[in-house]
C-alpha positions as CSV (number, residue, x, y, z in Angstrom):
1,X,196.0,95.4,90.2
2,X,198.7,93.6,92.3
3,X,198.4,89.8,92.5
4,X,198.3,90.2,96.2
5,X,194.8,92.0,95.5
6,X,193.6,89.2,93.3
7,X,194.4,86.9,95.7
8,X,192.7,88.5,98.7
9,X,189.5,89.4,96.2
10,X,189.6,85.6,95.1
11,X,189.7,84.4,98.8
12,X,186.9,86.9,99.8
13,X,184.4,85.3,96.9
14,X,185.8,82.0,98.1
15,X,184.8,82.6,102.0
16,X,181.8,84.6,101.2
17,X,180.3,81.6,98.9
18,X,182.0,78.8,101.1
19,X,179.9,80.6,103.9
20,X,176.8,80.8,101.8
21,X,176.9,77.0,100.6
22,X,177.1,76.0,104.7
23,X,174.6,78.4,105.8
24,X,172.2,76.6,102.8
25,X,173.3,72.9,103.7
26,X,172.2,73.9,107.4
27,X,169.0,75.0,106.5
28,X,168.1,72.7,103.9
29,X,169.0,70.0,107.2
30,X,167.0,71.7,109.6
31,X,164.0,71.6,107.0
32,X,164.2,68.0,106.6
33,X,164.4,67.5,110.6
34,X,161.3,69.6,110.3
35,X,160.1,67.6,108.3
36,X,160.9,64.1,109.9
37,X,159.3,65.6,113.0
38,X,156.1,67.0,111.6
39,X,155.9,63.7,109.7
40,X,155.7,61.6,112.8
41,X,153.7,63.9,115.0
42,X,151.0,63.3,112.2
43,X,151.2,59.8,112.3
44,X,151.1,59.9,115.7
45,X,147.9,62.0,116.2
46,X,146.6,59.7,113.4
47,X,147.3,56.5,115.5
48,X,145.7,57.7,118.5
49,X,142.6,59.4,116.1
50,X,142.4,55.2,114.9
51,X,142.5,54.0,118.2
52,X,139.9,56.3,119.6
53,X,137.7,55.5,117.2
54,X,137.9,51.9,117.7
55,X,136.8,52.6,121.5
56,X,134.0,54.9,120.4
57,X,132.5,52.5,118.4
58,X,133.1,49.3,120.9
59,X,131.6,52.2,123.4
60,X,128.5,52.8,121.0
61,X,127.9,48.7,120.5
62,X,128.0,48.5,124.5
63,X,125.6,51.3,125.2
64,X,123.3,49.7,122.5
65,X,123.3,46.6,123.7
66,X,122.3,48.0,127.2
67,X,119.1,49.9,125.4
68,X,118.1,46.8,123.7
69,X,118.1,45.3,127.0
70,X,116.1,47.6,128.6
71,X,113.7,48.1,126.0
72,X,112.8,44.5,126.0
73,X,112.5,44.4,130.0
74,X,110.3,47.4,129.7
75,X,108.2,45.7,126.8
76,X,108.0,42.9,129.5
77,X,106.8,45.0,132.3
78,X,103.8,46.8,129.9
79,X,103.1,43.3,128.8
80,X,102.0,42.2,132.5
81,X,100.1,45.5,133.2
């Protein structure tokens, strides 16, 4: 073999693994934006998740008060009959 073919063999591996190392680098990126995005969309959900369940339970203490109340005017009204 000529040196000329080395060369143009050498430079083939060279471009084909050059090619190979960017098309990894890229995907390993795009998996840790995928990531990074998956990451926050949890903590998002998980934040709203929180806060709705801080409303159910100031909801739940509000309706129970409001029975309490009633229950104690209706064990009023029985009391006079």
């Amino acid at each position: 073999m000529g040196p000329e073919i080395i060369a143009a063999v050498v430079g083939a591996v060279l471009a084909f693994g050059g090619a190979g190392l960017t098309g990894a680098t890229k995907r390993a990126t795009e998996g840790r934006e995928a990531v990074i995005r998956l990451t926050l969309a949890v903590e998002s959900v998980s934040a709203r998740l929180e806060q709705l369940h801080v409303d159910l339970k100031s909801d739940r203490a509000e309706t129970y008060s409001r029975l309490n109340a009633l229950e104690q005017r209706v064990t009023k009204i029985e009391a006079k009959q």
